[in-house]
C-alpha positions in Angstrom: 25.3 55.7 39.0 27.9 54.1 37.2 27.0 51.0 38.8 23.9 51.1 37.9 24.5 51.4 33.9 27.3 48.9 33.9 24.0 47.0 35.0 21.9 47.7 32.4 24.6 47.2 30.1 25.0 43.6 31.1 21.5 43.2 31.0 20.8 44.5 27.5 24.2 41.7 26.8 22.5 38.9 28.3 19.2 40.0 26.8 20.7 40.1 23.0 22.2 37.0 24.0 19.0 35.2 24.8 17.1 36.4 22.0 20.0 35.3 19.2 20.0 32.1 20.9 16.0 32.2 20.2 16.7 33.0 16.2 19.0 30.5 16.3 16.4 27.8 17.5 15.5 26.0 14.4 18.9 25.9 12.4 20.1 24.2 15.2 17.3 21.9 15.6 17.3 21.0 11.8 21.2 20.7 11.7 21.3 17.9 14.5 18.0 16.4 13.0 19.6 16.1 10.1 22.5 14.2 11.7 20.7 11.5 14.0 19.0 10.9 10.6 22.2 10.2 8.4 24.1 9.0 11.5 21.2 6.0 12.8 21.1 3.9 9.8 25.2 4.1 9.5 25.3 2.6 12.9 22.6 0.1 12.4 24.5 -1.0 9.6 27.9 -1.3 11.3 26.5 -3.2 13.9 25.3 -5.8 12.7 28.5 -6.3 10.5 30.3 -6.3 13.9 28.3 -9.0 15.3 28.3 -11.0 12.1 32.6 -11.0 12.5 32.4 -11.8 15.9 34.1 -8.8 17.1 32.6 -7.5 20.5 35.1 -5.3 21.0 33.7 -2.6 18.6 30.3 -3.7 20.0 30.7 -1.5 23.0 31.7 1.3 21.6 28.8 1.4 19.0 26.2 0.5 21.3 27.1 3.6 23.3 26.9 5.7 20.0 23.2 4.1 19.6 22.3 5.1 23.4 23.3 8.7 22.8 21.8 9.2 19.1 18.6 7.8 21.1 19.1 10.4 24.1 19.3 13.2 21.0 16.2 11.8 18.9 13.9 12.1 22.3 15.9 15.8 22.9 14.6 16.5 19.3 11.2 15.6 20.1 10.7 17.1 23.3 12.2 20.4 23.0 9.9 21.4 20.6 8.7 25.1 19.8 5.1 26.0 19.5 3.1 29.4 20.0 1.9 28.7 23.7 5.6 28.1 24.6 8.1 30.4 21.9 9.5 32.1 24.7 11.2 28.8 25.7 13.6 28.9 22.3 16.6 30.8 23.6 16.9 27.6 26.5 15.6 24.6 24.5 18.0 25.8 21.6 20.7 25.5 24.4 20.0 22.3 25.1 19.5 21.1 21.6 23.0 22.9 21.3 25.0 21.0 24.2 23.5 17.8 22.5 24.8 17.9 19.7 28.2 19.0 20.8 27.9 15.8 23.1 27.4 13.6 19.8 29.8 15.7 17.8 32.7 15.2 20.6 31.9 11.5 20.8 31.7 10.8 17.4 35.3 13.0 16.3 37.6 12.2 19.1 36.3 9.0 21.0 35.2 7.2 18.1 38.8 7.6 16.1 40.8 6.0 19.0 38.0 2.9 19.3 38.3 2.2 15.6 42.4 2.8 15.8 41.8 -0.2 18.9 39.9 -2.0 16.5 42.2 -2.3 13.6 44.7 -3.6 16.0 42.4 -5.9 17.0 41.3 -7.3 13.4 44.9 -7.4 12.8 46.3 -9.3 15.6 43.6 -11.7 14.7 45.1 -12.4 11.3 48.6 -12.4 12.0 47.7 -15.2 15.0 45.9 -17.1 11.6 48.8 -16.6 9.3 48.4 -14.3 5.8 44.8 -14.6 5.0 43.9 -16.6 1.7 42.3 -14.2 -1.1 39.3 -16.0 -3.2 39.0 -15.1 -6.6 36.0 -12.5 -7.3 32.8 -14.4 -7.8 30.3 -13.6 -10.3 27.3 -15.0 -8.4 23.5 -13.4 -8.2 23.4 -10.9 -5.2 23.4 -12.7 -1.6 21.7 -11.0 0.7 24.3 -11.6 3.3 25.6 -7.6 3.7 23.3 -5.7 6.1 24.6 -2.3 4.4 23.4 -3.0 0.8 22.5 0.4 -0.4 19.9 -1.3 -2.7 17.6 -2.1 0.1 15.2 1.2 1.5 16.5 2.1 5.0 12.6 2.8 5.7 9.9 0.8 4.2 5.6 0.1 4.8 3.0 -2.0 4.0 5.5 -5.2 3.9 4.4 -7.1 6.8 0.3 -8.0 5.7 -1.1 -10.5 3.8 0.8 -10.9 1.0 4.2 -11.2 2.8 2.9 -14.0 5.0 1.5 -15.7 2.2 4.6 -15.7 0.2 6.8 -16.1 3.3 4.6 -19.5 3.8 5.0 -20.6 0.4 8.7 -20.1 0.0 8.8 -22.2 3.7 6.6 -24.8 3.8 4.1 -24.4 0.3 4.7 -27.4 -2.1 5.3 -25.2 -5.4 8.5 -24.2 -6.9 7.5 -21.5 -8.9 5.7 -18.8 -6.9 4.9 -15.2 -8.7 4.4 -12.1 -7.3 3.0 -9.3 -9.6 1.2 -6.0 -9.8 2.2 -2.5 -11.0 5.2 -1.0 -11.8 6.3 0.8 -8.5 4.1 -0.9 -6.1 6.8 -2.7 -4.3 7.6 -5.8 -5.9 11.4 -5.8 -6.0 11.3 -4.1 -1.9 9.4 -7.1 -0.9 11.5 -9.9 -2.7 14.5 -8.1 -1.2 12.3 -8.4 2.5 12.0 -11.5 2.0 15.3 -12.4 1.4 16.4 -11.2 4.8 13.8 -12.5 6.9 15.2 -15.3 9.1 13.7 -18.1 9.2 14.4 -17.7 5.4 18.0 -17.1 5.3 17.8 -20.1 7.8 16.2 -22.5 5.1 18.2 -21.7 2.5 21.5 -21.6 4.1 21.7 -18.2 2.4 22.2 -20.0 -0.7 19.9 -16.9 -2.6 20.3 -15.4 -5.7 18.8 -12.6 -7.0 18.9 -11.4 -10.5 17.2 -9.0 -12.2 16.0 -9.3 -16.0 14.1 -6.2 -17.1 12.3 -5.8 -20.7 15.6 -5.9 -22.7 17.0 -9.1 -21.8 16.0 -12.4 -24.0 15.7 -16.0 -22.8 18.7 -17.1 -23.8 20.5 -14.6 -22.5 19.1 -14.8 -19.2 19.8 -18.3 -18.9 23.5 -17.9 -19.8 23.9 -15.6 -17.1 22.7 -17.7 -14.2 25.4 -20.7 -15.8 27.7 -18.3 -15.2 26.3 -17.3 -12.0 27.6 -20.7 -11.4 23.5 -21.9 -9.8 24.4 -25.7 -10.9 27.0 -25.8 -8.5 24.2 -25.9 -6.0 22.0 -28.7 -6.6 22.2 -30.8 -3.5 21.2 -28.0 -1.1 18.0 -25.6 -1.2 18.4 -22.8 -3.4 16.0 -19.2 -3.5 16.6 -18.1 -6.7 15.0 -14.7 -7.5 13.7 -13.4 -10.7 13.1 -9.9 -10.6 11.4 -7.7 -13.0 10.3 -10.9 -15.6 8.4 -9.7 -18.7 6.1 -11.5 -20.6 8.2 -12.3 -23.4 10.5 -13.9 -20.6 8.7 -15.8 -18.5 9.0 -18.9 -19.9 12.4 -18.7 -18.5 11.1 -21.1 -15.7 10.5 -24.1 -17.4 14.1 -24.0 -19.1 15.8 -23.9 -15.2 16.1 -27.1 -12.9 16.4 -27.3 -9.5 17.4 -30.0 -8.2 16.7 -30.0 -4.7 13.2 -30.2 -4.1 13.0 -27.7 -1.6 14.6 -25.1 -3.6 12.2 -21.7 -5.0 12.0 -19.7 -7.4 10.4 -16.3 -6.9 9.6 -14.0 -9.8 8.3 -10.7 -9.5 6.6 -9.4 -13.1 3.8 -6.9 -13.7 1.9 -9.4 -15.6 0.1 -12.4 -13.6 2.4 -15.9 -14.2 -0.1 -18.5 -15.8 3.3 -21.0 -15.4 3.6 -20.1 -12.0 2.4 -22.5 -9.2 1.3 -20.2 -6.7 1.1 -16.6 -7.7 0.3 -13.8 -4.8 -1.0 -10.0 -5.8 1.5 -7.0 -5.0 -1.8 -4.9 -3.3 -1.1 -1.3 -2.7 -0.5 0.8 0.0 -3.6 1.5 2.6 -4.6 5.3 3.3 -2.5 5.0 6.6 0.6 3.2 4.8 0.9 6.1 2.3 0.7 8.7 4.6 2.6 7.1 6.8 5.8 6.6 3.9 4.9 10.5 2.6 5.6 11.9 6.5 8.9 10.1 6.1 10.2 12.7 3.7 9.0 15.5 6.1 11.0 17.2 8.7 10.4 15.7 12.3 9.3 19.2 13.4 6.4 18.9 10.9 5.1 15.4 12.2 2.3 17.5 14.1 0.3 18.8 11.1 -2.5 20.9 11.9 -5.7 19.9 10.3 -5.8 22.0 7.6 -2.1 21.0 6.0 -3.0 17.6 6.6 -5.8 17.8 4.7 -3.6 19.2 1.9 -1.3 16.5 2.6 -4.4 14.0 2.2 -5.7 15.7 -1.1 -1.9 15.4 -2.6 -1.8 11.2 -1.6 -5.0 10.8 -2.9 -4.0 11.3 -6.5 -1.2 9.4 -5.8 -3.4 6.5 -5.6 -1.3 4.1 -3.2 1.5 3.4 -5.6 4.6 3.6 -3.4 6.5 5.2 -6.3 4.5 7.9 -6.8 4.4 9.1 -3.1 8.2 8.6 -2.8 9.1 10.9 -5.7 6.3 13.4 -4.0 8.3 12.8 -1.2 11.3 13.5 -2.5 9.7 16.8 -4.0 9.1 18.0 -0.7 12.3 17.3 1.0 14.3 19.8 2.3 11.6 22.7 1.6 9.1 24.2 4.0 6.3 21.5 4.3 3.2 23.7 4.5 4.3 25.7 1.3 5.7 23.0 -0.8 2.2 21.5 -0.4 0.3 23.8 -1.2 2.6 24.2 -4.6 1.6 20.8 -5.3 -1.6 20.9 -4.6 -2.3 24.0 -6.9 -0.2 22.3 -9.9 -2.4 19.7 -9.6 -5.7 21.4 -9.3 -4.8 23.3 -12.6 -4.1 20.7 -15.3 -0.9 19.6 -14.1 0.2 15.7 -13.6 2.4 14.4 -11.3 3.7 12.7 -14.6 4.8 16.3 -15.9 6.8 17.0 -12.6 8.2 13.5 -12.0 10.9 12.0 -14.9 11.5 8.6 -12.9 8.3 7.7 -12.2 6.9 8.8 -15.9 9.8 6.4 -17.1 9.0 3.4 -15.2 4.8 3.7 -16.1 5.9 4.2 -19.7 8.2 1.6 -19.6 5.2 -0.7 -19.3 3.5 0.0 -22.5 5.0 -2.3 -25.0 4.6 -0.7 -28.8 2.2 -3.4 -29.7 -0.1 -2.4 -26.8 0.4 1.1 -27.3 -2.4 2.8 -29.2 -4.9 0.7 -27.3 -3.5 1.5 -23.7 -3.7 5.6 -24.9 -7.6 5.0 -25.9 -8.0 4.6 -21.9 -7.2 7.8 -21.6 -10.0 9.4 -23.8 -13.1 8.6 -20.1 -13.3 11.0 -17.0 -11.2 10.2 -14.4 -12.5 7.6 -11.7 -15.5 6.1 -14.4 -16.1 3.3 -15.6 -15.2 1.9 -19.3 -17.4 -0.1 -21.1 -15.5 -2.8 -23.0 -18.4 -2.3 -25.9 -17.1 1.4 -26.2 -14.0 0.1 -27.2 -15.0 -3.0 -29.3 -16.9 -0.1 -31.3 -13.8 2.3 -31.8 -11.9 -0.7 -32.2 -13.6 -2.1 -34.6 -13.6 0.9 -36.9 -10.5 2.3 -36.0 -8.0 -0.9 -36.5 -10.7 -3.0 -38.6 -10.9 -5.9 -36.7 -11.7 -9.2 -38.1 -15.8 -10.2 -37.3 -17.0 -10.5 -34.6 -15.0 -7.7 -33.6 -15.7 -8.5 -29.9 -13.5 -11.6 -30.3 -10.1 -8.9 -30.1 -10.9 -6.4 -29.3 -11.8 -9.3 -25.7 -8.2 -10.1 -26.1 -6.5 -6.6 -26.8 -8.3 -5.8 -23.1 -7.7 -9.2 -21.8 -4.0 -8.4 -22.9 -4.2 -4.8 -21.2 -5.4 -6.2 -17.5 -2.4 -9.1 -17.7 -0.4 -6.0 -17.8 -1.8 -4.5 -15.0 -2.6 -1.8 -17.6 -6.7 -1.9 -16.5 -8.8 -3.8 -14.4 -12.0 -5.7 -15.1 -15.1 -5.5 -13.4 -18.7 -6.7 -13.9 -21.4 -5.7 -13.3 -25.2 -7.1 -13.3 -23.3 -10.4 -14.3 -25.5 -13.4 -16.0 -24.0 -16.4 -15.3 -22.5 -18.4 -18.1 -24.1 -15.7 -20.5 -20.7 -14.0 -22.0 -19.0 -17.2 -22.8 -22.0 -18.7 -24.5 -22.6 -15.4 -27.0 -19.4 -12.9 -26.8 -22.2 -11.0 -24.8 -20.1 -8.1 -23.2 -22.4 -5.4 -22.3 -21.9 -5.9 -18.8 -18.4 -5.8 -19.0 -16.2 -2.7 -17.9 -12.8 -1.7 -17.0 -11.3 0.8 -14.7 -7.6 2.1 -15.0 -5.4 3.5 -12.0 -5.4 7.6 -12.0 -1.8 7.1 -12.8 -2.0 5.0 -15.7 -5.0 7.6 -17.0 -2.4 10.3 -16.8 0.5 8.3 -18.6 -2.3 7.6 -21.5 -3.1 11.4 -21.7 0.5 12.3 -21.4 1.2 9.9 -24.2 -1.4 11.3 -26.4 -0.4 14.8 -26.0 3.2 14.3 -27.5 4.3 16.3 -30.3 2.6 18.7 -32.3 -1.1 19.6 -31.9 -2.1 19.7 -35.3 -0.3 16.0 -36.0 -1.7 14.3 -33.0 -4.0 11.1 -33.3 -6.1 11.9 -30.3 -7.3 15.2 -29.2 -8.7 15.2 -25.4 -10.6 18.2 -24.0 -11.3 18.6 -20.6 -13.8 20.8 -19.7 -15.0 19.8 -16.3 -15.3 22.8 -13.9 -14.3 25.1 -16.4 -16.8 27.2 -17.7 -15.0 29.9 -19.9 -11.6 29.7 -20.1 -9.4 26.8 -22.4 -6.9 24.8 -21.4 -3.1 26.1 -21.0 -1.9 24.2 -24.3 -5.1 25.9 -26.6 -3.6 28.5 -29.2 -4.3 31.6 -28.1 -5.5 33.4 -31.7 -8.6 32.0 -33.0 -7.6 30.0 -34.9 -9.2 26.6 -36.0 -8.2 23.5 -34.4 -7.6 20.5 -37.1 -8.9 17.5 -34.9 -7.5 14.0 -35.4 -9.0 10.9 -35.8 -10.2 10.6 -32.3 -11.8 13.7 -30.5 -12.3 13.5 -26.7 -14.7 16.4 -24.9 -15.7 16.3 -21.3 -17.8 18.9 -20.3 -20.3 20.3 -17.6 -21.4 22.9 -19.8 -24.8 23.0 -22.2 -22.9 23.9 -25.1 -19.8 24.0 -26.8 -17.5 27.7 -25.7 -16.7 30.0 -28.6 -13.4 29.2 -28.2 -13.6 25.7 -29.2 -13.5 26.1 -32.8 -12.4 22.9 -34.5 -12.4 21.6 -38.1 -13.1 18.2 -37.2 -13.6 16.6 -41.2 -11.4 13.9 -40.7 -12.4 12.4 -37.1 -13.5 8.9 -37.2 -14.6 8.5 -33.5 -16.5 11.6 -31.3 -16.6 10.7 -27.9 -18.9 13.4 -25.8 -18.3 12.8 -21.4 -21.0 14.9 -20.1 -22.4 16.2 -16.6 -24.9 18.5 -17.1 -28.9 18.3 -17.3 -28.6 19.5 -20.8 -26.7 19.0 -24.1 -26.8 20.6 -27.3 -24.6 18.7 -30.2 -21.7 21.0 -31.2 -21.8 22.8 -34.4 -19.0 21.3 -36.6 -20.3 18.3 -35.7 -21.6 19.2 -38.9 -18.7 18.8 -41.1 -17.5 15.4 -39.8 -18.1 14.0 -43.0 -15.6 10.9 -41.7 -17.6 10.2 -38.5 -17.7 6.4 -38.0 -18.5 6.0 -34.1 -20.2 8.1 -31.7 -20.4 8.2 -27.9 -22.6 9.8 -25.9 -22.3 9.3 -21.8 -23.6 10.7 -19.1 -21.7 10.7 -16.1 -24.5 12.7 -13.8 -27.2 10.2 -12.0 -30.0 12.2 -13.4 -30.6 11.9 -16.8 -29.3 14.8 -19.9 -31.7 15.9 -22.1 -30.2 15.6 -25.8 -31.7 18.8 -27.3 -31.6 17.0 -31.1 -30.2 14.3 -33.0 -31.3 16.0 -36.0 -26.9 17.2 -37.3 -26.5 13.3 -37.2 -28.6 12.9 -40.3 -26.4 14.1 -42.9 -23.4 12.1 -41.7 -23.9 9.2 -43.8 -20.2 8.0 -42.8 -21.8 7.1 -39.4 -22.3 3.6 -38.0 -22.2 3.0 -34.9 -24.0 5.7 -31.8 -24.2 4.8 -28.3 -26.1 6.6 -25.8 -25.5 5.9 -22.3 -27.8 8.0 -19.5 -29.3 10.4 -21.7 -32.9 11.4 -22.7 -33.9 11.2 -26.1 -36.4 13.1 -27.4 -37.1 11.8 -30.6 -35.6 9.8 -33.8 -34.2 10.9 -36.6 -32.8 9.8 -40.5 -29.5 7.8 -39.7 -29.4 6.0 -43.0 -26.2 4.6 -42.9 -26.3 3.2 -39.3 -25.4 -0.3 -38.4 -25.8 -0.6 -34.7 -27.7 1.5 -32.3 -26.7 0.8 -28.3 -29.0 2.7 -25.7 -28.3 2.0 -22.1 -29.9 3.4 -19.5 -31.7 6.3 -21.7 -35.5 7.7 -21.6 -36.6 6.2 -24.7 -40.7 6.2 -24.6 -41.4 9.6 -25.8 -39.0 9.0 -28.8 -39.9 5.4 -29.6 -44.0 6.0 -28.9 -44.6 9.8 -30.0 -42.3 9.7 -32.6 -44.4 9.3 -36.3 -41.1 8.1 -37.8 -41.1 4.5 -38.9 -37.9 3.4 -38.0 -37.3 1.0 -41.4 -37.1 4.3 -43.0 -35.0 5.9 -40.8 -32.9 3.7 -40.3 -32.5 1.3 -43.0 -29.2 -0.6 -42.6 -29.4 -1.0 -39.3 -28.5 -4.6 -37.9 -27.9 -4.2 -34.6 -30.0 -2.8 -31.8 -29.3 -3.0 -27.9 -31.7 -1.4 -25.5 -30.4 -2.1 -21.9 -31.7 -0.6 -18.5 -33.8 1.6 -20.0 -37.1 2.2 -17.1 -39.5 3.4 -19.4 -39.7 1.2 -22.2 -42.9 -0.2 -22.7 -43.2 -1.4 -26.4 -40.6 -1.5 -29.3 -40.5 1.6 -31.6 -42.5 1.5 -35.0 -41.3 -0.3 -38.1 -38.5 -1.9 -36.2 -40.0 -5.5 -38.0 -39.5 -4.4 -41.4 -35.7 -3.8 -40.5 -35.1 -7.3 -42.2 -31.7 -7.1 -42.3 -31.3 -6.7 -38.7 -29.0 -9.6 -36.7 -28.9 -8.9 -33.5 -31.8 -7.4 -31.1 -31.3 -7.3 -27.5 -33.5 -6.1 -24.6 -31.9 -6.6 -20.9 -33.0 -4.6 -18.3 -36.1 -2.9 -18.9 -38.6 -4.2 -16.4 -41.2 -2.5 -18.1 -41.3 -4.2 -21.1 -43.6 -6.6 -21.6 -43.8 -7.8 -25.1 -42.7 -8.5 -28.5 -44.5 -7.6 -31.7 -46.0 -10.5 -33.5 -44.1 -9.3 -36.2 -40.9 -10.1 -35.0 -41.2 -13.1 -37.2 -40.3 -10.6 -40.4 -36.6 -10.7 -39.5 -35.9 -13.8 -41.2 -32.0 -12.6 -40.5 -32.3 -12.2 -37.4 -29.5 -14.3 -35.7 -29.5 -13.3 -32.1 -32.5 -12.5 -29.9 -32.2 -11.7 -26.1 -34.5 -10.9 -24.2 -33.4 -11.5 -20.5 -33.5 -9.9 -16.7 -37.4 -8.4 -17.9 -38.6 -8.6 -14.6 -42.1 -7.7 -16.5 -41.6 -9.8 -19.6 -44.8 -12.2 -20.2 -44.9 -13.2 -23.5 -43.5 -14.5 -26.6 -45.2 -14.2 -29.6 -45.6 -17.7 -31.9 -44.3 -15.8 -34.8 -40.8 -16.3 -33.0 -40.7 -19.9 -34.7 -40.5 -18.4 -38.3 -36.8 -17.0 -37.0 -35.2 -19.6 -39.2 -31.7 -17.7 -39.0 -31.9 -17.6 -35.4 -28.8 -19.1 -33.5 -29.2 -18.1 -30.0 -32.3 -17.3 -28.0 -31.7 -15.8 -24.2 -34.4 -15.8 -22.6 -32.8 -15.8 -19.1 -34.1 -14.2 -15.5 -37.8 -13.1 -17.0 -39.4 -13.8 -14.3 -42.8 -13.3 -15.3 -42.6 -15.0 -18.7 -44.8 -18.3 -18.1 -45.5 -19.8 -21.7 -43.5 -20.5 -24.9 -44.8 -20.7 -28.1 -46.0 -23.9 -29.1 -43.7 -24.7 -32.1 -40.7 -23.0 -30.0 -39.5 -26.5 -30.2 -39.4 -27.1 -33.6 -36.5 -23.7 -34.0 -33.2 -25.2 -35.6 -31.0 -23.2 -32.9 
């Protein structure tokens, strides 16, 4: 009987035993992952410094350390845990366990003797050569000679496409000195220089004769070019030189014309966030694809984790998404979810973001190095970016309008307010598209309408973070973002009912037909309303009322079909008002807008207001000078009394394939000074009244197909 318990009891040991060897499963996995991954890049590094002395001796000894780190990684990703197989943890902990003891044995006791051997080594070596000679310091640019230099990411993506072969052939064989590589701040830049400067073949050119220096936005000209004197970069004229300019501001780039190199197969490379117009050859810094990023966010997850199952990685997914490519951004994700349980810290993200919350609120580096891009003289303008929905387009006429009313910008406003945003995509601050291009059109007339810029999500955030600083009731721009949120206001709304003061710019973005209760603002000294809608229907807010400051209005609609504008009729006693534009909306009728210069519809139902309406628009509109009706279906004929508008300078129709002809009374607007009517695929006629334009300069009558007679005295027009 005895026998028998003493054999239970040994069983019940080795049972306990087997299942605290299962608990202790994944701390021992993580604790050896975690050395192979601090150990591997040590080793790397030592080994190359081994061969570059010449010393085989230690070579031996490390490569055996490599060959057993290898023999642990594929331990670490075989003897892996899942719910078919749990009941294999006590044994494959075991393993994991000898493993590591293996590497831990190697690395304490072996590895102290080899390096003791080494030492003697190194120094029988330089007694045999006599006391070694010590240089004096040098103050030269960085070489890229030092495998080990902490500066340079022991994991990188996305460097070995396009635009490193392109520069990589340029710096080789290309016939220009000055070659530029640009883009966004934390796309990469500086990584790929630094690539670049340890790739082979050029090391091999330039005899390792590179220099790297970085300049940044505080540094001036002058400055800059002391410091490579004293880099001592004269010294080597007569061989090929890389020299490196990294981080070179606009302010600064002239810097290149002030250095000479003498050799002419020497290069300079400058990385900047502005595109080099001095540069011979100048090469975009794209971003990462979908499967780089995901690729470089898995890097800052556990091993274990590399397995996702569909649903986390669709979370994963979701979370690069917002980050938009920018290698920055995903690294200080990354960095976020190091060391915490992937799954949950995910989800954690996710939901911050889903709320409200920015990456940019979460994220101190990478907030620092997007602000750090907005210069003070660009600043107001970059923050106006931020006042469109995310992922839509910005037309560059919205902003000439605010622009020219806000900052009172010399006529034609279009002029700057082209070169503010002209100034903003240089910057990689925006980017410029067009759309429905005419060909030589813009340059001819300043003709912009087809014009619009889209912004990284990124840099939208950074402009909306930029605008929300300091206290509500003293800010310039007040955003409200409404989208998918039916009742509730935003986090930062006070929570009594109190009225909101608005500033001089008032954002709202909304899905909803009306304006919540709790959006109570005193708006009486707002100069621009922008409304962003998505919804079939739209009723103008109440206190629109009191904006007795109101210069600008903008209406768009972001839905494909088209929202019905209940009324225009609050407009009517604003009589600060000038400029409306109404982009995908239908409009059911006109109304008194007495003080109104220009009227901009694109894309909007317009017959039943401009044919049912028994408004003469003369009356209605009095002062208005300039009217722009753009890819509008349904207009058939112009609206009543728009001829006896004779201080009107610019009409223009584009677009409307429906329309088919002007009134004979167009020649009434003897001030008229621009008339376009182009891309009309209906257009058949103009009337021979047109000749009496004697103020007009410029008459488009471009891609109107259908139009197959001019007037007779068209000829005689003084344009």
């Amino acid at each position: 009987m005895a026998d028998y318990v003493s054999l239970a009891w040994d069983l019940a040991k080795d049972g306990v035993a087997i299942v605290t060897r299962g608990l202790e499963y994944n701390s021992t996995r993580e604790s050896l992952e975690a050395t192979v991954t601090d150990l591997s890049p040590v080793v790397e590094g030592i080994e190359d410094s081994l061969k570059r002395l010449d010393l085989p001796i230690g070579l031996k000894h490390v490569q055996e350390l490599k060959k057993l780190l290898a023999k642990n990684t594929e331990a670490i990703g075989k003897l892996k845990i899942h719910w078919w197989n749990c009941v294999l943890a006590p044994w494959y902990q075991q393993k994991l366990q000898k493993e590591g003891a293996n590497l831990e044995r190697f690395a304490s006791v072996q590895t102290q003797i080899h390096i003791f051997h080494l030492l003697t080594e190194i120094l029988s070596v330089l007694s045999s050569k006599g006391p070694p000679s010590l240089a004096p310091p040098t103050n030269y640019a960085h070489k890229f000679a030092d495998p080990l230099d902490e500066r340079f990411p022991k994991f990188t993506v996305g460097l070995d496409g396009d635009s490193m072969q392109e520069l990589k052939k340029n710096l080789l064989t290309g016939k220009e000195q000055v070659i530029n590589l640009y883009g966004m701040p934390g796309s990469g830049k500086t990584t790929m220089a630094q690539k670049l400067c340890r790739d082979p073949q050029v090391q091999g050119k330039f005899k390792k004769n590179i220099f790297f220096e970085t300049l940044g936005s505080q540094i001036e000209v002058d400055e800059a070019i002391q410091k490579l004197r004293d880099h001592g970069l004269a010294k080597y004229g007569e061989n090929p030189v890389l020299l490196v300019l990294d981080d070179v501001w606009p302010r600064t780039e002239n810097i290149v014309e002030m250095i000479s190199l003498k050799h002419k197969d020497s290069r300079i490379l400058v990385t900047s966030r502005t595109e080099m117009k001095a540069a011979g050859s100048r090469c975009l810094m794209k971003l990462l694809s979908d499967e780089d990023a995901e690729k470089l966010l898995r890097h800052f997850l556990p091993s274990s984790d590399i397995d996702l199952d569909p649903d986390t990685r669709q979370i994963l997914l979701e979370v690069l998404e917002r980050c938009k490519g920018l290698p920055l951004a995903i690294k200080s994700v990354g960095h976020e979810l190091r060391g915490k349980g992937t799954v949950q810290a995910l989800r954690q993200v996710q939901s911050k973001w889903s709320q409200g919350h920015s990456i940019l609120d979460s994220h101190q580096d990478l907030l620092a190095r997007l602000q750090d891009s907005v210069d003070e003289s660009h600043r107001e303008y970059f923050m106006d970016l931020g006042l469109f929905p995310e992922d839509e387009k910005i037309p560059i006429t919205v902003l000439i309008d605010m622009w020219s009313e806000l900052h009172h910008l010399n006529e034609p406003a279009s002029l700057p307010a082209m070169a503010i945003t002209q100034e903003l995509i240089a910057m990689n601050l925006a980017a410029d598209i067009k759309v429905r291009r005419m060909v030589g059109r813009e340059d001819l007339d300043d003709y912009y309408n087809n014009y619009f810029l889209e912004q990284h999500d990124l840099f939208r955030e950074l402009a909306i973070h930029m605008s929300k600083q300091g206290p509500l009731e003293s800010r310039e721009r007040l955003i409200i973002d409404m989208f998918g949120n039916q009742t509730n206001p935003p986090e930062w709304w006070p929570e009594q009912q109190q009225r909101v003061v608005a500033p001089t710019i008032l954002s709202i973005s909304t899905d909803q037909n009306m304006t919540p209760d709790w959006c109570n603002i005193q708006a009486a000294g707002t100069v621009v309303l922008i409304l962003n809608l998505k919804t079939a229907e739209y009723t103008l807010p109440e206190f629109i009322n009191e904006m007795e400051n109101l210069k600008v209005l903008i209406v768009t609609n972001y839905k494909r079909c088209k929202t019905d504008l209940r009324s225009l009729e609050p407009l009517g006693s604003l009589l600060s008002l000038k400029r409306i534009r109404l982009q995908q909306v239908s409009i059911p009728s006109l109304c008194d807008l007495k003080n109104v210069h220009k009227l901009s519809l694109y894309m909007c139902d317009v017959k039943e207001a401009f044919e049912n309406s028994s408004i003469d628009l003369s009356e209605a509109m009095p002062k208005l000078e300039d009217l722009s009706i753009e890819y509008c279906e349904d207009l058939v004929k112009l609206p009543t009394g728009l001829c006896n508008i004779v201080i009107m300078k610019n009409l223009t129709i584009s677009g409307c394939n429906k329309f088919i002809r002007l009134h004979e009374e167009i020649g009434k607007l003897g001030n008229l000074e621009l008339l376009r009517i182009n891309n009309c695929a209906n257009f058949e006629e103009m009337p021979e009244s047109i000749s009496e334009l004697q103020s007009l300069t410029i008459l488009d009558i471009s891609y109107c197909r259908t139009l197959r007679k001019l007037p007779d005295k068209i000829g005689k027009m003084q344009i």
